[in-house]
C-alpha positions in Angstrom: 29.8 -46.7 86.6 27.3 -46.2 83.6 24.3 -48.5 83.4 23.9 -50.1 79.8 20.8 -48.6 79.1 22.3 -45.0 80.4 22.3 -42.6 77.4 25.6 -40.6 77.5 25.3 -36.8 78.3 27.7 -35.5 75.9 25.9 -37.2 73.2 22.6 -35.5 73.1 21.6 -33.4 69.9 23.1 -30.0 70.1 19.1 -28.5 70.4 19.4 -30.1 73.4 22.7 -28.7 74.8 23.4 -25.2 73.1 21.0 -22.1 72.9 21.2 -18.3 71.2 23.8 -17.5 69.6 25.9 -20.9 69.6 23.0 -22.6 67.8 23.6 -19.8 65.7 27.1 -20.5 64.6 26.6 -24.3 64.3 23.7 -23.6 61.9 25.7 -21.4 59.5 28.2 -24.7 59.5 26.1 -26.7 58.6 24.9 -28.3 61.5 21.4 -29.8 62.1 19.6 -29.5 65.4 19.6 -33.5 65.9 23.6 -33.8 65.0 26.1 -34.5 67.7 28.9 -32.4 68.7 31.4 -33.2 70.9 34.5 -31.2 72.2 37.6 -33.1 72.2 37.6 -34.2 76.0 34.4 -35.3 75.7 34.7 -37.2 72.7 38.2 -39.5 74.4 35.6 -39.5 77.5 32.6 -41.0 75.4 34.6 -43.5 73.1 36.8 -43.6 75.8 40.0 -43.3 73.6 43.3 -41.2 73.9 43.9 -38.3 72.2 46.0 -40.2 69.8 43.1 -41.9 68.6 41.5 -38.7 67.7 44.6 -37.5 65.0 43.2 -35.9 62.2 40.2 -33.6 63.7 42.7 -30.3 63.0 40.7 -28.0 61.0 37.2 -29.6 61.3 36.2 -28.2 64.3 33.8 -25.3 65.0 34.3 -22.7 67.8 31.6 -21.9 70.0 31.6 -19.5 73.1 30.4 -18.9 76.4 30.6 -16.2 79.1 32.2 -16.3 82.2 32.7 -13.9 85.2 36.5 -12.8 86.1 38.4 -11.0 88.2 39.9 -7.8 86.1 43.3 -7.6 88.0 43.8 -3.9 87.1 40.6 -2.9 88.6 39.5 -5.6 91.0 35.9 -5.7 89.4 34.0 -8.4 88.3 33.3 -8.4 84.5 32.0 -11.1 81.8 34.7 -12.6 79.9 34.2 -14.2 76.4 35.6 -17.7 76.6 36.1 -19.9 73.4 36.2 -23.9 73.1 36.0 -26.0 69.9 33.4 -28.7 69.1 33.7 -31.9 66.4 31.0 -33.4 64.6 30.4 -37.1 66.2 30.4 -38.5 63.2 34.3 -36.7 62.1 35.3 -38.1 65.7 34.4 -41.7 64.4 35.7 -41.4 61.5 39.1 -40.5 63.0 39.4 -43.4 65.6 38.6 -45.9 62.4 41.1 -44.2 60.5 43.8 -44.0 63.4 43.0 -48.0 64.1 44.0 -49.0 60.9 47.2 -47.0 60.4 
């Protein structure tokens, strides 16, 4: 269990979770280093709220990457795969779960 005064992981400013060229891409959306952004399991975890609470994030989100070392099943080698995931400004995740309250 999380103690009051425990600051939650998932919402530190992204200088302070992402580095090369993901700070990159958030920067050329717009992003500043001391915004939040969440992916979407992350944001139901830290509002703790379902995903239906979260309707209306389609289309706002941003996509970062990072690498990850597979298995090629033709060759049996390892190799670097480029894996993709989206992250949501904070602030568009609130706005959602006010607007999903209400309707």
């Amino acid at each position: 269990m999380k103690k009051e005064n425990q600051k939650d992981q998932n919402l530190r400013p992204i200088h302070e979770k992402y580095s090369g060229g993901n700070l990159d891409i958030l920067a050329a959306s717009g992003y500043q280093e001391d915004d939040v952004v969440l992916t979407f399991k992350q944001a139901m975890k830290s509002y703790g709220v379902t995903g239906n609470m979260l309707k209306g994030l389609a289309g706002k989100g941003t996509s970062l990457f990072f690498y990850k070392e597979e298995i090629n099943k033709e060759t049996g080698l390892k190799e670097k795969v480029r894996k993709y995931f989206t992250v949501f400004s904070a602030n568009d995740c609130i706005k959602a779960i006010e607007s999903n309250k209400v309707a």
